[in-house]
C-alpha positions as CSV (number, residue, x, y, z in Angstrom):
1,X,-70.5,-51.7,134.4
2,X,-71.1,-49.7,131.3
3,X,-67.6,-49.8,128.8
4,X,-66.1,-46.2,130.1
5,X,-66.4,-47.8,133.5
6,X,-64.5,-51.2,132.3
7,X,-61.9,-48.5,130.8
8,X,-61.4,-46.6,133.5
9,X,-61.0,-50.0,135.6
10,X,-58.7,-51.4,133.5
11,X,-56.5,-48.3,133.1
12,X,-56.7,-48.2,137.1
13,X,-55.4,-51.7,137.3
14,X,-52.4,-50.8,134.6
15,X,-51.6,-47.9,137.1
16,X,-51.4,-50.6,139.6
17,X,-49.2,-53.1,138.1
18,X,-47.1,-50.7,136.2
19,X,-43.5,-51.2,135.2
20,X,-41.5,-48.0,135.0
21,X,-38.1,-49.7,133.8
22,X,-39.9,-51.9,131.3
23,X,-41.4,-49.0,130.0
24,X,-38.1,-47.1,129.6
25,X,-36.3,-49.5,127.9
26,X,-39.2,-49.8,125.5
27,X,-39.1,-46.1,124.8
28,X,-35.3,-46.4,124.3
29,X,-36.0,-49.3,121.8
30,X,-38.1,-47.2,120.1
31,X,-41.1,-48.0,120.7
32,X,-42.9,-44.7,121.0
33,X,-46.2,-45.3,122.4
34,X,-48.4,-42.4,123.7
35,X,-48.8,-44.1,126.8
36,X,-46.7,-47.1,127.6
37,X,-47.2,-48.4,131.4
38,X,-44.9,-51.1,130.6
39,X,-47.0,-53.7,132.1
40,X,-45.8,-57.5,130.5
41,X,-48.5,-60.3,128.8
42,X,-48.5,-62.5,132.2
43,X,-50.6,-59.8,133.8
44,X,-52.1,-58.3,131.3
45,X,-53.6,-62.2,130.6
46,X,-54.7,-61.7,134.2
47,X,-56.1,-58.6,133.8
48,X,-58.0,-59.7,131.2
49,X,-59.8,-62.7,132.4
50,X,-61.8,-60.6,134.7
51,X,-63.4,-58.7,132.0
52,X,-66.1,-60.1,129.7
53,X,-64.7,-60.5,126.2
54,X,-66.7,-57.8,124.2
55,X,-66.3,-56.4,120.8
56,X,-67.7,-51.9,122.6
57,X,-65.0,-52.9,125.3
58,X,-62.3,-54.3,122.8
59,X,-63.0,-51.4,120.6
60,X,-62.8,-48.9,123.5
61,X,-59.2,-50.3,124.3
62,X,-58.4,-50.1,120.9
63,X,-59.1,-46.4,120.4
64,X,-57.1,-45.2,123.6
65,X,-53.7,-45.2,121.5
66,X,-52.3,-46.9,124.9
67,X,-49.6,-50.4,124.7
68,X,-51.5,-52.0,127.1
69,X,-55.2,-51.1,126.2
70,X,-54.5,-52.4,122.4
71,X,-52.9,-55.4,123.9
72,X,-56.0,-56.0,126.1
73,X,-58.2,-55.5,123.2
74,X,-57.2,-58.5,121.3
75,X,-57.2,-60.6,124.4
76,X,-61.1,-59.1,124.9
77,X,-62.6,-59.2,121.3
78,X,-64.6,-62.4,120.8
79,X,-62.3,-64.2,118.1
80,X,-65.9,-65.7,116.5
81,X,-67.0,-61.8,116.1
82,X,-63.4,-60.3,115.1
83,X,-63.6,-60.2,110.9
84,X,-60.9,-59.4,107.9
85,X,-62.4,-55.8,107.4
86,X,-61.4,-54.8,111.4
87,X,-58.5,-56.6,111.2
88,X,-57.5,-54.7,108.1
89,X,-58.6,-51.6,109.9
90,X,-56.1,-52.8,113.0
91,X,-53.3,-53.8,110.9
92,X,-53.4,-50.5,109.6
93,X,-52.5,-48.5,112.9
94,X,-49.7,-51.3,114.6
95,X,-46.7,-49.3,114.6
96,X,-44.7,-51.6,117.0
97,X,-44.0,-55.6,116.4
98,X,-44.8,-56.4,120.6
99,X,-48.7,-55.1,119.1
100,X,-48.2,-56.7,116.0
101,X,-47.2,-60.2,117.9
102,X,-50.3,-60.4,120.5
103,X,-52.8,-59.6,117.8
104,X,-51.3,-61.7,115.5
105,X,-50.8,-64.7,118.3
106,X,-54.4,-64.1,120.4
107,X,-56.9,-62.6,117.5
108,X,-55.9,-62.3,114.1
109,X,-55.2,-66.2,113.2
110,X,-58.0,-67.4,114.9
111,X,-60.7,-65.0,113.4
112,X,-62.6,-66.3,110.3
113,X,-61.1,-65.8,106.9
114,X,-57.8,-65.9,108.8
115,X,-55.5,-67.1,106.3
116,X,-56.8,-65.4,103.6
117,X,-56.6,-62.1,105.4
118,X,-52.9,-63.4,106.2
119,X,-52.1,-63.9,102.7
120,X,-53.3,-60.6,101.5
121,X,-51.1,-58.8,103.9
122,X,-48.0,-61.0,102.9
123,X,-48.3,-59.1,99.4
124,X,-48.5,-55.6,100.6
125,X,-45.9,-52.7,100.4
126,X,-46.5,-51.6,104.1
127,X,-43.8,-54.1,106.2
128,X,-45.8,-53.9,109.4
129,X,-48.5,-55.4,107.7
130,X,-46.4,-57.8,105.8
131,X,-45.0,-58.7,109.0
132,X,-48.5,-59.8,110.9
133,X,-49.4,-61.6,108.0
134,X,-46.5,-63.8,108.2
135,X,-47.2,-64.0,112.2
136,X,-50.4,-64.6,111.8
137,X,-49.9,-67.8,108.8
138,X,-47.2,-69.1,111.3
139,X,-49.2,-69.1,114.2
140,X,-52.3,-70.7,112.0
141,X,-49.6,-73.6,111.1
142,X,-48.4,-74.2,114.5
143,X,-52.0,-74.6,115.4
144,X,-51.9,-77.7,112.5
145,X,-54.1,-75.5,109.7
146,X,-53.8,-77.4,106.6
147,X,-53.0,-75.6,103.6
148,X,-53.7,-76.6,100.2
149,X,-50.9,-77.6,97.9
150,X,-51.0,-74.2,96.0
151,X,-51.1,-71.7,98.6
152,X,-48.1,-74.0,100.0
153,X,-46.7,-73.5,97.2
154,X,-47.2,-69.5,97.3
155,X,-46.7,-68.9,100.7
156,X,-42.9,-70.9,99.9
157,X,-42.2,-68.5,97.7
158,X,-43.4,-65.2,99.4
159,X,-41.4,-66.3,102.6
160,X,-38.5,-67.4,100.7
161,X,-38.6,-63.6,99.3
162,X,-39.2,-62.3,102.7
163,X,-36.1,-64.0,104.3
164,X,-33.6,-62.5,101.3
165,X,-35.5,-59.1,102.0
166,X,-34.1,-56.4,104.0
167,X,-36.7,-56.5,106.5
168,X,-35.6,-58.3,109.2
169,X,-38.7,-58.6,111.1
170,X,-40.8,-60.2,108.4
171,X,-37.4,-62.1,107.1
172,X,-37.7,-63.9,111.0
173,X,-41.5,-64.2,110.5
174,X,-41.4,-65.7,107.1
175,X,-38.8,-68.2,108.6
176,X,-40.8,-69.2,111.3
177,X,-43.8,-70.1,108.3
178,X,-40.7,-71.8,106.3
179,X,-40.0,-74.0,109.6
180,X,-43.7,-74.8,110.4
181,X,-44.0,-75.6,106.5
182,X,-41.1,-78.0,106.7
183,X,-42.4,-79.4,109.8
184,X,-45.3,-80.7,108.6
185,X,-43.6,-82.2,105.2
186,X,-41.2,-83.8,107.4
């Protein structure tokens, strides 16, 4: 099945197990998507596992501007082959914090250069980005990643920053890295 085909498929099975509700309260949230099928992880997990994992097919998904497709990408882009330049290029174009969660949960923190990549986008102005670098360090903590004492030491004082911000999302993020720090000190 060429990548168009695997597209097409995996649009057809969206069709299939759309959600019309879910996908209204998601617009009346604000999330704004161009095409929102409202479709939840379970399934798109299933979905997923019937496709081989493959950065043409990820980066077809990613392209179709579509909730589910960019979802489905990060669940279908080898993790060994995913690097910080096309995650920067991703973290760029999540609008939405449901997109910023499953690629910070299923690709961004188990790429190479993970935390580094994480700690660059905890220092920049955009919040979105700020946001899945703090998902992204909290998820690499939860998976036991040991830190060195000074980027502890930094990432202690960007979160404690983030949580007195006015951001709320990152301020929840950066609380969930100040909890998984503490955790493993305690």
């Amino acid at each position: 099945m060429t990548v168009q085909e695997s597209v097409l498929e995996i649009k057809r099975k969206l069709r299939l197990t759309m959600n019309g509700i879910a996908s209204a309260d998601m617009r009346k949230a604000g999330m704004g998507y161009k095409l929102n099928f409202g479709v939840g992880l379970p399934a798109l997990k299933e979905i997923a596992k019937e496709f081989e994992k493959s950065p043409e097919l990820a980066a077809a998904l990613w392209k179709e501007d579509v909730r589910e497709c960019r979802i489905l990408a990060a669940l279908i882009y080898p993790q060994d082959l995913f690097m910080s330049d096309m995650a920067d290029l991703w973290v760029e174009q999540i609008e939405y914090p449901d997109l910023a969660e499953a690629c910070s949960m299923y690709l961004f923190s188990r790429m190479q250069g993970a935390s580094e990549t994480a700690f660059r986008w905890i220092a920049s102005d955009n919040a979105m980005t700020r946001y899945c670098g703090f998902l992204t360090l909290a998820h690499l903590l939860r998976g036991g990643r040991e830190m060195g004492q000074r980027y502890v030491q930094e990432l202690r004082d960007q979160a404690a920053a983030a949580v007195s911000g006015k951001d709320i999302m990152c301020a929840q993020a950066a609380k969930a890295v100040l909890e998984r720090l503490d955790g493993q000190n305690g």
